[in-house]
C-alpha positions as CSV (number, residue, x, y, z in Angstrom):
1,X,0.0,0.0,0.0
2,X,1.2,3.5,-1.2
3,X,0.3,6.2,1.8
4,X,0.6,9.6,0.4
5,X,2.9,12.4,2.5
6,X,-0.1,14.1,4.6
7,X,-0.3,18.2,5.5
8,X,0.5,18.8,9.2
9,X,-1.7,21.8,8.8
10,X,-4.5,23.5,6.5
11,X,-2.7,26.1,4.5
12,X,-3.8,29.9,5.1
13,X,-4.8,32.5,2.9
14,X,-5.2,36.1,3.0
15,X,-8.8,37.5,1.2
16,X,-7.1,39.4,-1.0
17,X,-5.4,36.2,-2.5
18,X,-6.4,36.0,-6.1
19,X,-9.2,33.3,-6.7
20,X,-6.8,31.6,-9.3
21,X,-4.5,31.0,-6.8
22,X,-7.3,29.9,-3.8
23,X,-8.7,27.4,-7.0
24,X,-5.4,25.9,-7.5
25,X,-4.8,25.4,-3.6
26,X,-7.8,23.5,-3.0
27,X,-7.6,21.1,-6.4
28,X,-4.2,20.4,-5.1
29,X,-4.6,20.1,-1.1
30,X,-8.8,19.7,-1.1
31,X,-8.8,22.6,1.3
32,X,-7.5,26.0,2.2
33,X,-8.7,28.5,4.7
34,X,-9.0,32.1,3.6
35,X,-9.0,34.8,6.5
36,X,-11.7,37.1,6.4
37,X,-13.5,35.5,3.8
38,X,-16.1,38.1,5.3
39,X,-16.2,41.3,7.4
40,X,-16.8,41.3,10.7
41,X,-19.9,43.2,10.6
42,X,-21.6,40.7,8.2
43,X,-20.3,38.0,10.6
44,X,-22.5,40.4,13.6
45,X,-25.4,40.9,10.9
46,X,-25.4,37.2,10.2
47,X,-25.3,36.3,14.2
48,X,-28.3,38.4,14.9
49,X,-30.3,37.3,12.0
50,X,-30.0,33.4,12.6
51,X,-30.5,33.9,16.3
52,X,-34.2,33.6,16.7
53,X,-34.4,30.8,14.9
54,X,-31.6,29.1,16.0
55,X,-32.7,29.0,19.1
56,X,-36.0,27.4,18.1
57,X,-34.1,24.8,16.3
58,X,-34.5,21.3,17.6
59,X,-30.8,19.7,18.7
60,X,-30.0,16.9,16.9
61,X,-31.6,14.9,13.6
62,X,-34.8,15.3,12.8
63,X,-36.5,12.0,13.2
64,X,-37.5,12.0,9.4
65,X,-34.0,11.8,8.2
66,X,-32.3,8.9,6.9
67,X,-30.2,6.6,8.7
68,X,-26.5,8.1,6.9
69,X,-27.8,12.0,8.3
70,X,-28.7,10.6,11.9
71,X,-24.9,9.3,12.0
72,X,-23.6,12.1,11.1
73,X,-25.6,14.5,13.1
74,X,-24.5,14.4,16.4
75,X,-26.8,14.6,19.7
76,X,-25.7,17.9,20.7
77,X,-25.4,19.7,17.5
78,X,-28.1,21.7,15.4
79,X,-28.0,22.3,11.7
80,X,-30.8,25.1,10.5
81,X,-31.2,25.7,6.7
82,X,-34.0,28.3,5.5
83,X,-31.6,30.6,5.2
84,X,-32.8,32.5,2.2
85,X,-35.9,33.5,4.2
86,X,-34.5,34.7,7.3
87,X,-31.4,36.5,6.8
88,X,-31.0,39.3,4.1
89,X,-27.3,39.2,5.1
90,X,-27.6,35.6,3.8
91,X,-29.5,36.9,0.7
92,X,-27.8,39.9,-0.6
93,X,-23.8,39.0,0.5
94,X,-23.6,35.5,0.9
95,X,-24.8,34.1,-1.9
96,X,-23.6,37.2,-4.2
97,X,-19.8,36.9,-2.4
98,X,-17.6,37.3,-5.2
99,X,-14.6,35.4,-4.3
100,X,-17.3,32.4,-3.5
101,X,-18.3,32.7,-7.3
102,X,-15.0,32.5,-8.6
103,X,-13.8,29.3,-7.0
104,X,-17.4,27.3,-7.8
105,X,-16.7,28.7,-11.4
106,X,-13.3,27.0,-11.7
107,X,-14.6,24.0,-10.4
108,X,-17.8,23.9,-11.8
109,X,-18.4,26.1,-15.4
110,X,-16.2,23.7,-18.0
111,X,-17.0,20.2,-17.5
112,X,-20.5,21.2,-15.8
113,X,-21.7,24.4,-16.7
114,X,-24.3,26.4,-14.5
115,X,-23.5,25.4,-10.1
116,X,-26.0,26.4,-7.3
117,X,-26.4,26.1,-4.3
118,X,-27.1,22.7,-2.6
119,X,-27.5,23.7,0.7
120,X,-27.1,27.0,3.0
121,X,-27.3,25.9,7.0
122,X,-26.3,27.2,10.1
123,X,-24.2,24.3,12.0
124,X,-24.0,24.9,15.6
125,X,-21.7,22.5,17.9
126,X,-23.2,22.5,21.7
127,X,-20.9,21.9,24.6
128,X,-20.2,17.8,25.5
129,X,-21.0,17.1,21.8
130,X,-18.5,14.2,20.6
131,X,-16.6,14.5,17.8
132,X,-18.5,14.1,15.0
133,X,-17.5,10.7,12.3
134,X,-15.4,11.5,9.2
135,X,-17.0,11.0,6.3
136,X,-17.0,12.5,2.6
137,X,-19.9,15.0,1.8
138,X,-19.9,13.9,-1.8
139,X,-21.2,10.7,-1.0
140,X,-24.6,12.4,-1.2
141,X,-24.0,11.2,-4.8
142,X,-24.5,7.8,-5.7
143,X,-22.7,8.6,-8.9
144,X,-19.3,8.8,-7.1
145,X,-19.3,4.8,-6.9
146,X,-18.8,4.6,-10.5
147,X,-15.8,7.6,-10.9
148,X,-12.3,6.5,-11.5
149,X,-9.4,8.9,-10.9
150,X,-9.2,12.4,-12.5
151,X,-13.4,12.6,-12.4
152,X,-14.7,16.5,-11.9
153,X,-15.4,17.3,-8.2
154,X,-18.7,17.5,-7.5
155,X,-19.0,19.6,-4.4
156,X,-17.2,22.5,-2.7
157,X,-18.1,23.8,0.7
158,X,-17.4,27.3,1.5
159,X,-17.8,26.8,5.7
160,X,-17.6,30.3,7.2
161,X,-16.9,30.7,10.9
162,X,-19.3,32.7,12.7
163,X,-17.9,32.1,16.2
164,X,-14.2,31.0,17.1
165,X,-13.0,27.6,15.6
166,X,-10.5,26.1,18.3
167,X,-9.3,22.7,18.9
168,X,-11.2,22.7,22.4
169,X,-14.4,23.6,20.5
170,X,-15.3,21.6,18.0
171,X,-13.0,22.6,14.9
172,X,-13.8,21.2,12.0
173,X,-10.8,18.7,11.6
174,X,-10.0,17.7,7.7
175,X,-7.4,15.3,6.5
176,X,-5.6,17.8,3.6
177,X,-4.9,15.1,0.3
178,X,-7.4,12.9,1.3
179,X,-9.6,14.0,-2.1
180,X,-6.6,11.7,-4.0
181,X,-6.4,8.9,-1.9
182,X,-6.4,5.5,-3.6
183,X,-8.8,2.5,-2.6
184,X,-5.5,1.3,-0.4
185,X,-5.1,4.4,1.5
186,X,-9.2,4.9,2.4
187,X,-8.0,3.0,5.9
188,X,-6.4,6.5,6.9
189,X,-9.4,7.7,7.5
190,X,-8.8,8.2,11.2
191,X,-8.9,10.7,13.5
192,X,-5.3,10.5,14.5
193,X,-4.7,11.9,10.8
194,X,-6.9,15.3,10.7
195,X,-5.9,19.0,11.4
196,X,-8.1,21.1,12.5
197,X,-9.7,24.3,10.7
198,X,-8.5,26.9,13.4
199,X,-10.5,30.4,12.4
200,X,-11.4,33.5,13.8
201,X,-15.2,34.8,13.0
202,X,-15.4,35.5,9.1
203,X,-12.7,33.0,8.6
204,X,-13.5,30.6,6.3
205,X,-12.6,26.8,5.3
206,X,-13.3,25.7,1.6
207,X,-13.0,22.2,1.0
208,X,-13.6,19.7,-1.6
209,X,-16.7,17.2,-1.1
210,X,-14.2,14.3,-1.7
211,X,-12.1,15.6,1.5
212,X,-12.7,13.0,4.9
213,X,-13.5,15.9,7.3
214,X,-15.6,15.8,10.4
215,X,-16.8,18.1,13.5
216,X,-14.1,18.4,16.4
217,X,-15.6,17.3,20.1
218,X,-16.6,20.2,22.1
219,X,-15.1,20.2,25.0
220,X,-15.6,24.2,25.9
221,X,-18.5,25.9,27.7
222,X,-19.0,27.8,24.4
223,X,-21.1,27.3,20.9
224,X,-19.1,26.4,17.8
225,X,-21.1,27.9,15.0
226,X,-20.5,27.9,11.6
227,X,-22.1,29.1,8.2
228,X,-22.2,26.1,5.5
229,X,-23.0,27.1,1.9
230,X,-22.0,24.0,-0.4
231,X,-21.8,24.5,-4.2
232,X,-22.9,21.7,-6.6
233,X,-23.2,21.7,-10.1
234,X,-26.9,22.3,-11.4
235,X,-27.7,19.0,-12.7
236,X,-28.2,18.2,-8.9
237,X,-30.6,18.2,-7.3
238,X,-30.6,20.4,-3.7
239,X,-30.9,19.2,-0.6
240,X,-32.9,22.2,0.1
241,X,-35.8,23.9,-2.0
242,X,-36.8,27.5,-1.8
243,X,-40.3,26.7,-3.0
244,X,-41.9,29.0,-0.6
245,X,-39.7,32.1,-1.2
246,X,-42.4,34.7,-1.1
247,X,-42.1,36.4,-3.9
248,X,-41.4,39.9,-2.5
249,X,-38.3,38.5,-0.9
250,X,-37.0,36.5,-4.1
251,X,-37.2,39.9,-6.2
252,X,-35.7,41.6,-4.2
253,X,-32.6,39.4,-4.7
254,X,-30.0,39.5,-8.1
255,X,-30.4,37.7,-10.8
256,X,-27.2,35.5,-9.8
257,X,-28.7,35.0,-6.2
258,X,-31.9,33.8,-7.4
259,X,-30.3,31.0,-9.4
260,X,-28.3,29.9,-6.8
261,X,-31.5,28.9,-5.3
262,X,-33.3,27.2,-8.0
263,X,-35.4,30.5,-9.0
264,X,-33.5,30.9,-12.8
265,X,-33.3,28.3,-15.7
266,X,-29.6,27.6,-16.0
267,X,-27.1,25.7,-18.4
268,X,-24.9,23.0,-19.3
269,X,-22.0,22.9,-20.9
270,X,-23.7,22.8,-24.0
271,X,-26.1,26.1,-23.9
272,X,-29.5,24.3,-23.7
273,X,-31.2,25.9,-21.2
274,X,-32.5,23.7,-18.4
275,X,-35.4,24.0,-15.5
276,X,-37.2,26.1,-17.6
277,X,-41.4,26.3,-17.7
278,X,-43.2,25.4,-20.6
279,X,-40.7,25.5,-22.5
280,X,-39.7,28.7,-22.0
281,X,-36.7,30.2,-19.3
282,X,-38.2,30.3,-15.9
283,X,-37.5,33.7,-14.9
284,X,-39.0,34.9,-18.4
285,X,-42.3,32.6,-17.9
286,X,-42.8,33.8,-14.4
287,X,-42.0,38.0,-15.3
288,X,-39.6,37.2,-12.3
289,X,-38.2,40.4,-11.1
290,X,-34.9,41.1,-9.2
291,X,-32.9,43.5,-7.7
């Protein structure tokens, strides 16, 4: 068995990094962490925003998820989605965030075409939570069963800290190279081989869905609470619809933002336009506005 030389660490970026470079560090490591990936102001707008319903927000799985999602979510954390409806910080900077755009672009536009969103959520890690299993995001896909080496990634998660990431908190801890690993190296997959995502609030970590990665153990008095927005390409389905997007709020969103959430016909590779209503594109059948 071949084991390939493993990162120590998660390298570090500035924001003003150019998204070239960012792209090139994550195909090559499956993840980077970019300080100040947003202001702290947006990281205060966002806090406020999210609080309410956070707090409402049943800890733990939902009963009506499947068995893979009750193993992954842990007793003691919450994960809160809806994002698009209750938070205008969400709506207007997240899912217009330029540098965001850039990197699902270089991953996404050639060998795809259109991306959008699969899921925004609010993950919060509770105190006495255990560390959560590693696992690969992109197994959400079936499709990755049947992909040999050199296959387009599928996924990229832009997870943005809203409180303090710290190895007594709950880090997220990633194994860095673990997107190439071979069948014979899969056994790696161990806790003794992560690093964690250490981050300040607006700090970000993107990572590749093909990275292990998992959820540190919280073993503060304190929250660990970060902001998820994953980026798949469009012939995927969402985990998370915006059906019920009142229509007030959606135009008062761009056009890029509304497409990231299912409300714009988009396109492959090829030009044909796709989700579009009766036959036409769906933000010309529906008169859709936007800001």
């Amino acid at each position: 068995m071949t084991v390939s030389p493993r990162p120590t660490t998660v390298r570090t970026v500035d924001a003003s990094t150019s998204s070239e470079e960012i792209s090139q560090l994550i195909a090559s490591e499956g993840a980077v962490i970019v300080r100040q990936f947003i202001t702290d102001s947006v990281v205060t707008a966002l806090n406020e925003e999210v609080e309410p319903y956070l707090s409402a927000t049943i800890t733990g799985p939902l009963a009506s998820t499947g068995e893979l999602y009750k193993k992954t979510v842990g007793s003691r954390t919450k994960h809160m989605g809806n994002l698009a409806r209750i938070s205008s910080t969400y709506r207007t900077i997240i899912l217009n965030h330029p540098l965001m755009h850039a990197v699902s672009d270089s991953f996404f536009t050639a060998p795809f075409g259109d991306y959008w969103v699969n899921r925004g959520a609010v993950l919060q890690v509770e105190p006495g939570e255990k560390a959560q299993g590693l696992h690969r995001d992109d197994s959400l896909y079936g499709i990755t069963r049947y992909l040999g080496p050199g296959a387009p990634e599928l996924m990229v998660n832009f997870f943005i800290a809203l409180t303090e990431f710290r190895e007594d908190n709950g880090a997220t801890r990633l194994i860095p190279g673990s997107h190439r690993w071979s069948e014979g190296e899969l056994a790696g997959a161990v806790p003794e081989n992560t690093v964690g995502a250490l981050m300040q609030p607006g700090d970000a970590v993107l990572y590749l869905g093909s990275v292990w990665h998992g959820a540190g153990e919280n073993q503060s008095t304190e929250n660990r609470r970060g902001l998820s927005v994953t980026m798949h390409p469009a012939h995927f389905t969402p985990m998370e619809a915006h059906v019920d997007l009142p229509r007030d709020v959606l135009e008062g969103m761009t056009p890029l933002a509304q497409k990231m959430v299912g409300w714009r016909s988009w396109c492959g590779y090829h030009g044909v336009p796709v989700w579009t209503v009766r036959d036409r594109r769906m933000e010309d059948e529906l008169a859709l506005k936007s800001a």
